[in-house]
N, C-alpha and C positions, 0 to 999 in steps of 0.2 A: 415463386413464379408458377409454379405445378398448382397450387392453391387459386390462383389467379384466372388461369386457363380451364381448371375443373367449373368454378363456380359461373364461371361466362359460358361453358357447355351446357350445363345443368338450367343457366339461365335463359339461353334459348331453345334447351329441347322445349321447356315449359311454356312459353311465350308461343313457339311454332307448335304445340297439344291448344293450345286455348284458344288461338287461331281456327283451326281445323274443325275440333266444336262446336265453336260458331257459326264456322259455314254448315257444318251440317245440320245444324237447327235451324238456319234461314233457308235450307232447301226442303225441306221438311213443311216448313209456314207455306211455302211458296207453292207445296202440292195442293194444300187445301186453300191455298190464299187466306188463311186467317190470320198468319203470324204475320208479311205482310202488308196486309192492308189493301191490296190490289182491288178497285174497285171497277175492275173487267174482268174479273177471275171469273167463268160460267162454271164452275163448280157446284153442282145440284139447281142452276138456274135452269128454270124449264126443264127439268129432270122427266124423264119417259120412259115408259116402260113398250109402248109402243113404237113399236118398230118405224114404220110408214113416217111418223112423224118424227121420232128420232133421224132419220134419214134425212126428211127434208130441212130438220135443224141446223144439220150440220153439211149441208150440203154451201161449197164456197164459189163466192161472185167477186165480182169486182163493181165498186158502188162509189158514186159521187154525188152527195147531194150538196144543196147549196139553199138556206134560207128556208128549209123544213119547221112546219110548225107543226104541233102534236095532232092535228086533224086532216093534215097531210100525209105524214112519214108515212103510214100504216096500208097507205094507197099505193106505194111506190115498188117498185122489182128492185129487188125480190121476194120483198114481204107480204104483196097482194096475194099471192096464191091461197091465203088461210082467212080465215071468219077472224075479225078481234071482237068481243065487249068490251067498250071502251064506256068509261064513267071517268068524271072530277079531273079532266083532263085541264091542266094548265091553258087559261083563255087567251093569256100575255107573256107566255114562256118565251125565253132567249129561245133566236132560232137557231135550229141544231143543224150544224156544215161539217160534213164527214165526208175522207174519202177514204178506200183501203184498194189495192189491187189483187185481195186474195182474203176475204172476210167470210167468217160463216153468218147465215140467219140467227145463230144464237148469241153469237158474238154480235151483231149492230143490234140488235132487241134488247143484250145488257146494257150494250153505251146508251140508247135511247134511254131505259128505264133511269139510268144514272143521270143522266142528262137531265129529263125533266124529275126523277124523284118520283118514279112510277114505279107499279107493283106489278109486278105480272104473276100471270100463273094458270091453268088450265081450267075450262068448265067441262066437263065430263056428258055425255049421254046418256040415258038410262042403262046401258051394257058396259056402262066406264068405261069406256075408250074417250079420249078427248075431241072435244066438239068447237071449241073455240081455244084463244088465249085470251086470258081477262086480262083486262089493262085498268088498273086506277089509278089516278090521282090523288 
C-alpha cells in the first residue's frame, strides 16, 4: 500500500514539474510573440528610436471603422496626423471593419498590415529621424 501511495506521489510531483515548464515556456513565446504565433504581437513593429514618434505610436484612442479600404484607412483618426508612402496597395482587398475602445496607433497599423498583408516600416530624412511610414503591398 505505502508502494502504491509513494508512486502516485512521485507521479504527480512529475506531471505538476511538466505542467509548470510549459507554462513557462508559453510565457516566454508570448513576450516576443514568436513561440506563439500572435499575429498582433507589435514587438519591434515600427520599432523607434525617436521619441516624438514613439509617443505618438503609442499614444491610445478609441476607433470604429466600418468598410475601410487600404486607400482610405490611412486618411482616418487617428492615423492622419503622419505622412504614409504607400505603394502595391491591394485594389480589391476585403474591407477591414475594426473597433477597439482603448487601441494604440501601433497596434491598428499592425491589424491593418495583417489584414491586407502589408509591410510597413519607416523612411528616414537625411538626419535619420523618420519622415514617413512606408506602407507596401
Amino acid at each position: 500500500m505505502k508502494a502504491w501511495f509513494l508512486t502516485t506521489v512521485c507521479a504527480l510531483a512529475l506531471l505538476g514539474t511538466s505542467c509548470t515548464e510549459s507554462k513557462k515556456s508559453s510565457t516566454a513565446g508570448g513576450t516576443t510573440g514568436a513561440a506563439t504565433g500572435d499575429p498582433f504581437s507589435t514587438v519591434g513593429f515600427l520599432a523607434t528610436d525617436y521619441a516624438p514618434l514613439a509617443k505618438w505610436l503609442d499614444e491610445r484612442f478609441e476607433v470604429d471603422y466600418k468598410h475601410m479600404t487600404p486607400t482610405l484607412i490611412f486618411d482616418q483618426v487617428p492615423l492622419n496626423d503622419i505622412y504614409y508612402e504607400t505603394s502595391n496597395l491591394p485594389a480589391n482587398g476585403s474591407p477591414f471593419n475594426f473597433a477597439s475602445k482603448d487601441i494604440s496607433r501601433r497596434e491598428l497599423l499592425k491589424r491593418i498590415a495583417h489584414h491586407w498583408n502589408l509591410k510597413m516600416s519607416f523612411s528616414t530624412d537625411a538626419s535619420g529621424k523618420p519622415s514617413a511610414v512606408k506602407v507596401e503591398g
